[in-house]
C-alpha positions in Angstrom: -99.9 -92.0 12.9 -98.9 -90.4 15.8 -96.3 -90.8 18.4 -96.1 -88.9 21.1 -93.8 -89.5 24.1 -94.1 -87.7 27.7 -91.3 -85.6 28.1 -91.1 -86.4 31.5 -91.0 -90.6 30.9 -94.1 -93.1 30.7 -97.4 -92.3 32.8 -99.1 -89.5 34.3 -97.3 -86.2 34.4 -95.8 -85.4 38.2 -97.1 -82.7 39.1 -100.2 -80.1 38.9 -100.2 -77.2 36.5 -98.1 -74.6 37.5 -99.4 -70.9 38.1 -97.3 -70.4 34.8 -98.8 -73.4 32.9 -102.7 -72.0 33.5 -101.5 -68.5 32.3 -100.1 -70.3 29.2 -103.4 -71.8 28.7 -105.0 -68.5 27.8 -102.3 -67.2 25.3 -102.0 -69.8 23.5 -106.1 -70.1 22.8 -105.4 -66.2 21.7 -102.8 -67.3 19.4 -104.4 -70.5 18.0 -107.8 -68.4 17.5 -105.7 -65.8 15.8 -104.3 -68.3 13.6 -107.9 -69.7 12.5 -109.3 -66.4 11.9 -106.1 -64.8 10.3 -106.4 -62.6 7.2 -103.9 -62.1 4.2 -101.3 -64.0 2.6 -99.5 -67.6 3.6 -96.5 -68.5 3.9 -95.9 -71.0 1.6 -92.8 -72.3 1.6 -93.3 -72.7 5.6 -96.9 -74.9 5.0 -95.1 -76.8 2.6 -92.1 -77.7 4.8 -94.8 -78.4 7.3 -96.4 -80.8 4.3 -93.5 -82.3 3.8 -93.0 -83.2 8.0 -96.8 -84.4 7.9 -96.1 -87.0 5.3 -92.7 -87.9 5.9 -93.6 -88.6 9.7 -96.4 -90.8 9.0 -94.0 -93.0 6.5 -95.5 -91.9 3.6 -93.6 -90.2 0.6 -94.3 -86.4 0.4 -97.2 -85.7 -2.4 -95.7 -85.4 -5.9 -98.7 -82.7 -6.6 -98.7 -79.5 -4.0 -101.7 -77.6 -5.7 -102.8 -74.1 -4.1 -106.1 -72.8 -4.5 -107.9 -69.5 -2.9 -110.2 -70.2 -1.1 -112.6 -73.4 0.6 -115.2 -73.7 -2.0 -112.3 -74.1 -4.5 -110.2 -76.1 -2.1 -113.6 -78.4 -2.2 -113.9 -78.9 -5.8 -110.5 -79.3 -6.5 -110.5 -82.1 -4.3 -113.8 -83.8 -5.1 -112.0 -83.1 -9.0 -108.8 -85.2 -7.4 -111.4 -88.2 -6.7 -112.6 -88.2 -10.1 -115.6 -86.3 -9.7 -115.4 -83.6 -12.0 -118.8 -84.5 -13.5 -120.9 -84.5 -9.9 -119.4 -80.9 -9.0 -122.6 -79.2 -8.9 -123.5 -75.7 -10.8 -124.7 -74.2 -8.2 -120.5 -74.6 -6.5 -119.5 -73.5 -9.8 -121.5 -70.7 -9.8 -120.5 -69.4 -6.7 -116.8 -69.0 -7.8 -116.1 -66.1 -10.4 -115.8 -67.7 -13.9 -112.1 -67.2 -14.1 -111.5 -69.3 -10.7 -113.4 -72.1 -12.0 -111.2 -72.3 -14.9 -108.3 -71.8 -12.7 -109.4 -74.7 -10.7 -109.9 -76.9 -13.6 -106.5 -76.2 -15.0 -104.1 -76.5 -11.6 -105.8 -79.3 -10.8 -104.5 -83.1 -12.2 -107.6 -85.5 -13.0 -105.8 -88.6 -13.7 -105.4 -91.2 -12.1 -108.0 -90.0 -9.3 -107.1 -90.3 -5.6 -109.7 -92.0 -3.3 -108.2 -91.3 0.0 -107.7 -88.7 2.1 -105.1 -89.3 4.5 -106.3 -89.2 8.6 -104.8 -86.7 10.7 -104.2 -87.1 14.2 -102.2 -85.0 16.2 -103.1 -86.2 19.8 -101.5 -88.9 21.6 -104.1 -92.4 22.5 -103.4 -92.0 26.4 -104.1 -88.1 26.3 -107.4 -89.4 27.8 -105.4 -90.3 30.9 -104.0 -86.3 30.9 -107.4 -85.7 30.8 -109.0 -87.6 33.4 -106.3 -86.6 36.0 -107.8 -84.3 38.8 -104.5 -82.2 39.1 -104.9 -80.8 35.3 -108.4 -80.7 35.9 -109.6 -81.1 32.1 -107.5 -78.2 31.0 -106.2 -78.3 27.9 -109.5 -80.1 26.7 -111.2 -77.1 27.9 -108.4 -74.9 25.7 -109.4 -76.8 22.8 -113.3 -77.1 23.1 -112.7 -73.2 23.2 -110.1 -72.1 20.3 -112.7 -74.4 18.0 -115.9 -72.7 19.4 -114.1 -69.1 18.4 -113.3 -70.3 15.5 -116.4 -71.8 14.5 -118.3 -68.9 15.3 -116.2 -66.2 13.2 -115.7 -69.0 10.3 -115.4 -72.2 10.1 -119.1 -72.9 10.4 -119.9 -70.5 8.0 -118.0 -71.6 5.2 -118.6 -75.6 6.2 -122.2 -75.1 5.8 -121.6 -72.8 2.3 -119.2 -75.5 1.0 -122.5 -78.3 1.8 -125.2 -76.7 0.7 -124.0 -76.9 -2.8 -122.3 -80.4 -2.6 -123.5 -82.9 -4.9 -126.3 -84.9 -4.0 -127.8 -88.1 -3.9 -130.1 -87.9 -6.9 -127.0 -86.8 -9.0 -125.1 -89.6 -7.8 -127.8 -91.9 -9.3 -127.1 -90.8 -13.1 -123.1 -91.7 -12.2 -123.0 -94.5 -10.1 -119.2 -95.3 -10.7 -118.0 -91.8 -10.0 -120.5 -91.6 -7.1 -119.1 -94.7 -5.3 -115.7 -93.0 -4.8 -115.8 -91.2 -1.5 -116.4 -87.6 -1.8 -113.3 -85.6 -0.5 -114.7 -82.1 -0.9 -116.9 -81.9 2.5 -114.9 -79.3 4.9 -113.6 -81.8 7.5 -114.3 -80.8 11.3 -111.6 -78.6 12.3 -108.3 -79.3 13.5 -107.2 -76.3 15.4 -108.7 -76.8 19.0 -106.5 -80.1 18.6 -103.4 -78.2 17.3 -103.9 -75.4 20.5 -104.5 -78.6 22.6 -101.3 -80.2 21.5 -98.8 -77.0 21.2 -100.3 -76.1 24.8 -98.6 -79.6 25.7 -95.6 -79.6 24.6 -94.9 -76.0 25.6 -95.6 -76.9 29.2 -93.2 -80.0 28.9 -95.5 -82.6 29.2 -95.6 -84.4 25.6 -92.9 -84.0 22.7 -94.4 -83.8 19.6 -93.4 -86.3 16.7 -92.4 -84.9 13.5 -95.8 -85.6 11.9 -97.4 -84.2 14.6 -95.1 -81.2 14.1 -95.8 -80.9 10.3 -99.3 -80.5 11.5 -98.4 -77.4 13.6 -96.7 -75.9 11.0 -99.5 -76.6 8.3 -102.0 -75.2 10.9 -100.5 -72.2 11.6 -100.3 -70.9 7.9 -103.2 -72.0 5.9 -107.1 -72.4 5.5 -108.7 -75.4 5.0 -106.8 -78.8 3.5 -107.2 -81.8 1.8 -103.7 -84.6 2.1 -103.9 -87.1 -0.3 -101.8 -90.2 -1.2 -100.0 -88.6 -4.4 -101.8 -85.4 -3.7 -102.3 -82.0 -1.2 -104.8 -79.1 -2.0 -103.9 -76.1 0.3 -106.1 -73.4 0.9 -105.4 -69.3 1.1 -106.1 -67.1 4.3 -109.4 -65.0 3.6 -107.9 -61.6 2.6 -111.4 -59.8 4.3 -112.7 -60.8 8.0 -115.3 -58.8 9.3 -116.9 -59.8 12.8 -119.5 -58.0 15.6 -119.2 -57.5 18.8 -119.3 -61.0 19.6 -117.2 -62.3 17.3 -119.4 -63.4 14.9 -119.1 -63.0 11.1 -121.1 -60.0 10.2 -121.2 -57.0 8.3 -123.4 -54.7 7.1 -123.4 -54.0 3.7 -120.9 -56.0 1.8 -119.2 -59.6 2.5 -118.2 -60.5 6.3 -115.7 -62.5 4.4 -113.7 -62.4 1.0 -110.5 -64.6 -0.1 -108.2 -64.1 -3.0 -110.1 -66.0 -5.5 -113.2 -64.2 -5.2 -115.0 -66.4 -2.9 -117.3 -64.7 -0.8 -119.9 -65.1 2.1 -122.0 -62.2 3.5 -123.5 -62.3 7.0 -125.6 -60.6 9.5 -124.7 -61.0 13.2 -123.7 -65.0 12.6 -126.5 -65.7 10.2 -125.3 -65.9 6.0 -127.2 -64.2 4.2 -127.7 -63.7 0.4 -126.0 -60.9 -1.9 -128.5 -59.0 -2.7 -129.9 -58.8 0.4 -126.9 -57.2 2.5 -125.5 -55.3 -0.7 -129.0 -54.5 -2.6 -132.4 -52.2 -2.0 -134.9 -55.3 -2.0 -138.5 -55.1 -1.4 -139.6 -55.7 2.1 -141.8 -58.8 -0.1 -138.4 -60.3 -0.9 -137.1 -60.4 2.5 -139.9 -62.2 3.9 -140.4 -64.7 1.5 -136.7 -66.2 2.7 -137.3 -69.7 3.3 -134.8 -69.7 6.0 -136.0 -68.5 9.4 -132.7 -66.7 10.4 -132.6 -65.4 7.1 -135.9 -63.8 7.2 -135.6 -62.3 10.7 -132.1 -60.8 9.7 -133.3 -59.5 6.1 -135.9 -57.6 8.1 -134.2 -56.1 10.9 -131.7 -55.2 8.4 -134.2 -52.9 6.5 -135.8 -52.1 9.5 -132.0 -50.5 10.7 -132.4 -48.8 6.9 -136.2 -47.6 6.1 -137.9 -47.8 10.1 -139.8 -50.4 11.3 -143.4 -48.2 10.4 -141.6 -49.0 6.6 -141.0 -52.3 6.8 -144.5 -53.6 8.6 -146.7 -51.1 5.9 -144.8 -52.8 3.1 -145.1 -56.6 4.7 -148.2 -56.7 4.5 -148.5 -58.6 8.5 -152.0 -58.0 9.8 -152.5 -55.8 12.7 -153.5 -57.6 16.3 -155.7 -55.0 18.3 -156.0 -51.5 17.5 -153.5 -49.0 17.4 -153.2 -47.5 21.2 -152.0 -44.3 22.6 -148.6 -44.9 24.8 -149.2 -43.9 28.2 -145.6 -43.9 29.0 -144.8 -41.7 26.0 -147.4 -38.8 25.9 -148.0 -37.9 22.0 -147.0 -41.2 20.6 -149.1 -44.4 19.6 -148.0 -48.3 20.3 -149.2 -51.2 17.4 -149.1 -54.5 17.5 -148.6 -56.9 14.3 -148.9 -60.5 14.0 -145.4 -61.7 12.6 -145.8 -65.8 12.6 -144.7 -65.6 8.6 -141.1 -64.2 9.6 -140.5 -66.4 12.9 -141.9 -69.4 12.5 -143.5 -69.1 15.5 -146.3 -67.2 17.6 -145.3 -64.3 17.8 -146.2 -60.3 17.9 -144.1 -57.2 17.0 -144.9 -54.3 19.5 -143.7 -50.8 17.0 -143.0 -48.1 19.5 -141.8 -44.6 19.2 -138.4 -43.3 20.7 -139.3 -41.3 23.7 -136.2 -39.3 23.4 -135.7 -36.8 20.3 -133.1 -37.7 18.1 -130.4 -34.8 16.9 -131.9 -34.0 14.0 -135.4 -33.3 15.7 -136.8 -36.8 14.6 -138.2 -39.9 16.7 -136.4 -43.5 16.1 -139.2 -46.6 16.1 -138.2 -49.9 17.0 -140.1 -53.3 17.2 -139.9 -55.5 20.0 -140.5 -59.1 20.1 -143.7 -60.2 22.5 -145.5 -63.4 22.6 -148.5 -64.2 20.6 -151.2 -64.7 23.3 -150.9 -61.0 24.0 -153.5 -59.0 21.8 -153.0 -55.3 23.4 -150.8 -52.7 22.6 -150.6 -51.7 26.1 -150.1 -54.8 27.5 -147.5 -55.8 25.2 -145.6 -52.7 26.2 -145.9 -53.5 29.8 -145.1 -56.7 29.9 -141.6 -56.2 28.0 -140.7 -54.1 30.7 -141.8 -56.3 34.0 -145.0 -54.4 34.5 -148.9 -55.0 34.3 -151.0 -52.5 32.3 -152.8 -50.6 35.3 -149.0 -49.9 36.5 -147.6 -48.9 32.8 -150.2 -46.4 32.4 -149.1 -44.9 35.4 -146.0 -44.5 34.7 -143.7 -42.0 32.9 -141.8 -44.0 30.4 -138.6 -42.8 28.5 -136.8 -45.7 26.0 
């Protein structure tokens, strides 16, 4: 579907990347990762032009239905709805849409006749491969790509792929509708586009390949909105999250409401990476509640979470985790006590939590504790504090410790 022609005639391009070329390299991964994680309304008429280029380029007549819905999950069921489907869209994706939405979605979106197909999008030329291969570009704009979809991934598209899954239909509801479930399903978040875009607007800003009009379209389209489903008579286009809320390392996070929020009322809340639900980012649950996640991650967030809200001495008398050793004096912190507890239940693995007491005095006269991780075969306090700093217990009780 795509035809892409060097710029420069048939073959490999002349010449190595210019000192200019590299350095456009790195903007434009800043500005295709802005456009992946960008926040706040579309522009429509702009994604639709770009619709209209997709279509039109790959010889196809422009869809006769544009439908716009606000976020993925809706995006999802509207177009598993397109394939006829209505009846296999689970309760659990209803239920994660406010009621309103739902209905919304039911009403924009036509049911008859149902669309099988999505169309396939490819933006990059067959022979970029040869690009690729040639020792002068030195895998570069493969490199820009593998990067803008690794950002991208990390502060949301993996995130809401693996929300819009976990509530898909499955296969022991496709056995009570065997006709509807033989149509493909269309809702699954496809793998993303926009480290091919960067790849592909990197290239033809450095001269090398001219874009065809449907790969052109695509730019557009990729530039403006979320997630997307192109159909034969058909094209569902998502909205922009209106919330995006990331840590340090640009991961979705955020610490007591949703690390992300779009104009329908789709949300998903998440704790350095890791979703998470509601009630346990927005909600004083028992330390009980938190630990009986059945999701690793989940578990180990939930409890550093109320760890960071009640102290750890909190969270390990409420949890119930027996206690390895006896409690010890710290050597390295005269007055204070070290314990160890067993904490297999929350990790999944063998593993201790050394609680410790803040050397340092805190402003308001108080001492901060803090767990640290230490592996299971050590049973003593003291050794469990001297190993997590590179020391043996004879040299830790030597010492004058201050955390």
């Amino acid at each position: 579907m795509t035809d892409l022609r060097p710029a420069h005639g048939h073959g490999r391009p002349p010449t190595a990347p210019t000192a200019e070329q590299q350095a456009l390299s790195a903007s434009v991964r800043e500005e295709w990762t802005g456009h992946g994680l960008a926040v706040g309304p579309v522009d429509r008429a702009a994604a639709e032009a770009g619709v209209q280029d997709v279509y039109l380029g790959a010889g196809r007549q422009p869809p006769e239905h544009v439908i716009w819905l606000g976020s993925p999950m809706a995006g999802s069921i509207g177009a598993d709805i397109r394939a006829g489907r209505l009846p296999l869209v689970t309760r659990r994706a209803w239920q994660t849409l406010p009621e309103p939405t739902g209905e919304a979605v039911v009403e924009q979106v036509p049911q008859d006749p149902p669309e099988t197909d999505l169309i396939m999008l490819e933006p990059l030329p067959p022979d970029l491969d040869d690009l690729e291969r040639d020792p002068r570009w030195g895998g570069l704009p493969g490199r820009l790509g593998r990067e803008v979809t690794a950002a991208v991934e990390t502060g949301l598209g993996k995130a809401v792929g693996a929300a819009v899954d976990q509530v898909a239909a499955t296969w022991q509801d496709a056995q009570q509708l065997p006709e509807v479930a033989a149509l493909p399903r269309l809702g699954a978040v496809r793998p993303p586009m926009l480290g091919q875009l960067a790849r592909l607007d990197f290239l033809a800003r450095c001269g090398v390949w001219e874009p065809d009009r449907h790969s052109r379209g695509l730019l557009r389209v990729g530039r403006e909105v979320g997630e997307w489903w192109p159909m034969r008579n058909s094209v569902i286009l998502t909205e922009r999250p209106i919330e995006l809320h990331h840590d340090a390392e640009g991961r979705l996070h955020h610490p007591s409401g949703p690390a992300v929020r779009y104009p329908d009322g789709w949300c998903l809340w998440a704790w350095h990476g890791v979703t998470m639900p509601r009630e346990i980012v927005e909600e004083d649950v028992p330390i009980r509640r938190a630990v009986s996640l059945r999701n690793s991650e989940q578990r180990r967030c939930a409890v550093e979470m109320l760890a960071g809200r009640a102290g750890w001495g909190q969270v390990v008398g409420q949890a119930g985790w027996p206690r390895v050793g006896r409690e010890a004096p710290d050597p390295g912190n005269p007055g204070q006590v070290l314990s160890l507890w067993c904490v297999e239940e929350l990790y999944d693995d063998h593993l201790h939590l050394l609680l410790m007491t803040n050397g340092t005095v805190e402003r308001d006269g108080t001492r901060r504790e803090f767990g640290e991780l230490v592996p299971g075969w050590i049973r003593d306090p003291v050794q469990a504090a001297a190993w997590q700093i590179g020391l043996t217990p004879g040299q830790y009780r030597e010492s004058v410790r201050r955390t």
